[in-house]
C-alpha positions in Angstrom: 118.5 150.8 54.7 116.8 150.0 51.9 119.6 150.4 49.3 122.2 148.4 51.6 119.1 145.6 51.2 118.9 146.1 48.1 122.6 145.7 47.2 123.3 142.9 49.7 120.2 140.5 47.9 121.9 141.7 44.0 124.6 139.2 46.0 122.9 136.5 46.5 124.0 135.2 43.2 127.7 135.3 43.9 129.1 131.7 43.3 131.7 132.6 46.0 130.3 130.7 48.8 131.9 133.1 51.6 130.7 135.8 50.0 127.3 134.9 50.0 127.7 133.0 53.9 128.7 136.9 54.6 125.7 138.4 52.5 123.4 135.9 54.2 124.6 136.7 57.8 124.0 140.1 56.6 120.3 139.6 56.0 119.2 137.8 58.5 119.7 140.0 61.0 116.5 141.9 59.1 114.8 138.9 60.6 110.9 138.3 59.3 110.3 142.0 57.9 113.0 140.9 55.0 111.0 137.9 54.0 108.1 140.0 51.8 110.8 141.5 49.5 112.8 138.5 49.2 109.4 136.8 47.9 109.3 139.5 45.2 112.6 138.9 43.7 112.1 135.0 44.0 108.3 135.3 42.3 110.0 137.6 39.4 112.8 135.5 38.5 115.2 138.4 38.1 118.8 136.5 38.6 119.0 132.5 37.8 118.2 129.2 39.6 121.2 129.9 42.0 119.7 132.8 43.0 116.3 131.5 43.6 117.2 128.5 45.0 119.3 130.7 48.0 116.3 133.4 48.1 114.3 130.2 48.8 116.6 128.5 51.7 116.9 131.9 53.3 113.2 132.6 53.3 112.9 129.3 54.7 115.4 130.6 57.7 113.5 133.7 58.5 110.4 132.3 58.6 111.4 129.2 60.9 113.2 131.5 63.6 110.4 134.2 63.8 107.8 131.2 64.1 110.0 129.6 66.5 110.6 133.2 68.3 106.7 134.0 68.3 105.6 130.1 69.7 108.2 130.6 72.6 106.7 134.0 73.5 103.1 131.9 73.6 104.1 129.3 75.5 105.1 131.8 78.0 102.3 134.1 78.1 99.4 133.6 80.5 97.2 133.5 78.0 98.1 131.2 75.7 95.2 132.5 73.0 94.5 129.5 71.0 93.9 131.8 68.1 97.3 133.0 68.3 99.1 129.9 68.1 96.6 128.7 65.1 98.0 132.0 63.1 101.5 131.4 64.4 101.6 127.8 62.8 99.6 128.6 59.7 103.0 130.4 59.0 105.0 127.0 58.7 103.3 126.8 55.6 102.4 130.1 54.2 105.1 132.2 55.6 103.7 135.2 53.3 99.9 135.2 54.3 98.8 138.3 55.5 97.7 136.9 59.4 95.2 140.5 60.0 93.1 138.9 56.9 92.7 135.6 58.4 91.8 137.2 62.3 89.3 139.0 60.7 87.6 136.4 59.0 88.0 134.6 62.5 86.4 137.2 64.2 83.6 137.4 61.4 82.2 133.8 62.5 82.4 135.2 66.4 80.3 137.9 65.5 77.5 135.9 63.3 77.4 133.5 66.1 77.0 136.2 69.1 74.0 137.8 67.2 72.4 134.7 67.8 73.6 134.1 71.3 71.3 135.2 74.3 71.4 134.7 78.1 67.9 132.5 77.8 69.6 129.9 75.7 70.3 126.3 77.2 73.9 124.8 76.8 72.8 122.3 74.0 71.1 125.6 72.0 73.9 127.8 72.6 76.0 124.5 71.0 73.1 124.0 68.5 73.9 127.6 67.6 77.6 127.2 66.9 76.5 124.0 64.9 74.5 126.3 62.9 76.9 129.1 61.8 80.0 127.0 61.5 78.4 123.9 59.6 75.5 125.5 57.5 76.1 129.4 57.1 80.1 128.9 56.7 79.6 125.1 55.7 82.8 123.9 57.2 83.7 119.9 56.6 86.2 117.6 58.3 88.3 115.5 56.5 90.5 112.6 57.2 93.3 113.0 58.9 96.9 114.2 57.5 94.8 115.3 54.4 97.2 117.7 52.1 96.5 121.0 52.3 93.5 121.1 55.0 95.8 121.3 58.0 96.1 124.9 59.2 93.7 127.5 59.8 94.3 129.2 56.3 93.4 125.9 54.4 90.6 125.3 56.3 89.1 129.1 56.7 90.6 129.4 52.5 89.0 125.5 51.5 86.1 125.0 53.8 87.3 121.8 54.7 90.1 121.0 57.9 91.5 118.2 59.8 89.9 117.4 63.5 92.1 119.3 65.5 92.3 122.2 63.1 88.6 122.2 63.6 88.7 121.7 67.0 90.7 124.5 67.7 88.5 127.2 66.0 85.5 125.8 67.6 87.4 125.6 70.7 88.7 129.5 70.6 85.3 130.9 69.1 83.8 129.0 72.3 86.1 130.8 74.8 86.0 133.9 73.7 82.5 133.7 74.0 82.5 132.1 77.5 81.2 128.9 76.5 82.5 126.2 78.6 83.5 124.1 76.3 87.4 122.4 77.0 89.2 119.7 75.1 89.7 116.4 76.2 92.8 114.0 75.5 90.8 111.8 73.8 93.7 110.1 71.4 93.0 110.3 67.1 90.2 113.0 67.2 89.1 116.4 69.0 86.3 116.2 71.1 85.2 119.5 73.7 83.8 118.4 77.0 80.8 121.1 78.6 81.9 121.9 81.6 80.2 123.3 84.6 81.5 123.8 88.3 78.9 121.4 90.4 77.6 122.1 93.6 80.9 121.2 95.9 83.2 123.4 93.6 84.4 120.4 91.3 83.9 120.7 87.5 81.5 118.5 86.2 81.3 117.2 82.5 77.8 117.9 81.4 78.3 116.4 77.5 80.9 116.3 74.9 81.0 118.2 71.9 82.4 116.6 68.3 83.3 119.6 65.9 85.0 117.1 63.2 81.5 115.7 63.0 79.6 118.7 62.6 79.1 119.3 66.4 77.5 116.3 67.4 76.3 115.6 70.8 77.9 113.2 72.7 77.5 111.7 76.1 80.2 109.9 78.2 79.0 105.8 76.6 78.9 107.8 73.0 82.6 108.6 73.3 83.4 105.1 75.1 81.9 103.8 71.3 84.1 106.1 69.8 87.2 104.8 71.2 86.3 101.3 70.6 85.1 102.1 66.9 88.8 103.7 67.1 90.4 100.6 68.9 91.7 102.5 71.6 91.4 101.0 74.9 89.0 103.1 78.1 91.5 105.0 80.0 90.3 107.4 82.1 93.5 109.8 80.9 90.9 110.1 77.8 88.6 112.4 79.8 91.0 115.0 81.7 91.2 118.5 80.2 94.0 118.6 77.3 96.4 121.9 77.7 96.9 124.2 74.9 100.0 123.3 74.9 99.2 119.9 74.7 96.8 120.8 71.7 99.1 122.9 70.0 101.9 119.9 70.6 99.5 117.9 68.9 98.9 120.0 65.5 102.8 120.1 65.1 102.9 116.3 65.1 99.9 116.6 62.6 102.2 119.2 60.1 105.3 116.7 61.1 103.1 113.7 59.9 102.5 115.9 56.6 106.0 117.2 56.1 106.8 113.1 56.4 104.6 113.0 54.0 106.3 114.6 51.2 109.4 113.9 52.2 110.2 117.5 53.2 113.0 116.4 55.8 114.5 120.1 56.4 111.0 120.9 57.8 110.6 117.8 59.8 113.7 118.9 61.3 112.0 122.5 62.0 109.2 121.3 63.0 110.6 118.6 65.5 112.3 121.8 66.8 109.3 122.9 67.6 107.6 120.4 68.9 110.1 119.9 71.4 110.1 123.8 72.6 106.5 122.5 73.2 107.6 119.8 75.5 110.0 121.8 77.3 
């Protein structure tokens, strides 16, 4: 297999353009796996600017379908793991990170924060301990808000610095899997994590809000009315309900879509709307 690969990408080059619809058919049906070697002959240079601009376009393929494949196959698990879907979108912009590296640096803030996680500890110090490892030992920042290059969860884990929801969302997953009951909330233009407890009748009861874009401050209910009229956002109860993953992860497409705008990169505006839309489906 590797030879036919071999002498199908030597083809790339042809200026016939059937030939190379044919050679590119060919390829694609390697899917994702194909996208590491095709990186190598791209970073080396080995043909011409035809070459690499093809090598480039068809990288560009692979990588939208598998990411496109893998966020369909989220959507429809039960699980929906939030970390999951962080890795699968860090892929819209660094197709050829290794995601294993990035878990494991994941799971090394879970860890430093369950050694100092006990039973005895109060919701605000089990918070106050989150607050501690993410902010001071790892020394993450927030930064404004479609800020290039802090709007995945490589850039953020890689630069120490991430957008609110980017934030949000590791916060959010490193509190789950650690069955913290923090959930986020629709509030519009930020990320904020409600603490929730079932109250006596069975309903769930919001105990206070968590704000991981500002270092995980402490809010109550009239601190987050402030925020939305800092924000000029009118009350609406809406604000408070529980925002689905795939709500959230809707929301971080829009926030690579306002990016992609950005730079005026309108092929993946067009991939990304794709997705956003498999999100609303």
């Amino acid at each position: 297999m590797q030879g036919e690969v071999s002498a199908l990408i030597q083809l790339i080059e042809d200026p016939d353009e059937e030939i190379f619809a044919q050679v590119r058919t060919e390829l694609t049906r390697y899917g994702e796996a194909l996208i590491p070697q095709l990186e190598h002959y791209w970073e080396y240079n080995v043909y011409g600017p035809l070459f690499n601009k093809r090598i480039e376009s068809l990288i560009l393929e692979l990588n939208h379908k598998a990411v496109y494949k893998r966020l369909r196959e989220w959507k429809e698990s039960p699980e929906q793991d939030l970390l999951e879907a962080l890795l699968i979108l860090n892929r819209v912009n660094h197709p050829s990170v290794k995601e294993q590296e990035l878990k494991a640096q994941v799971l090394k803030i879970r860890q430093d924060i369950w050694l100092e996680l006990n039973d005895f500890l109060t919701a605000i110090e089990a918070v106050n301990v989150f607050n501690t490892i993410l902010f001071k030992v790892y020394a993450l920042e927030g930064v404004a808000h479609v800020s290039q290059g802090h709007n995945t969860l490589g850039e953020l884990l890689n630069t120490r610095r991430g957008e609110p929801l980017i934030v949000g969302a590791l916060y959010s997953w490193l509190a789950e899997s650690l069955e913290i009951n923090l959930r986020a909330i629709n509030v519009p233009g930020d990320c904020l994590l409600a603490y929730q407890e079932d109250d006596l009748e069975g309903d769930i009861e919001t105990l206070f809000y968590v704000h991981p874009h500002q270092h995980g401050a402490i809010l109550s209910r009239e601190d987050v009315i402030d925020l939305l009229h800092e924000k000029q956002y009118p009350l609406d109860e809406r604000f408070f309900h529980n925002c689905t993953k795939e709500e959230w992860v809707g929301r971080m497409i829009n926030l690579l879509i306002n990016q992609a705008i950005a730079i005026k990169d309108n092929n993946k505006v067009s991939e990304l709307r794709a997705l956003q839309s498999l999100m609303m489906e």
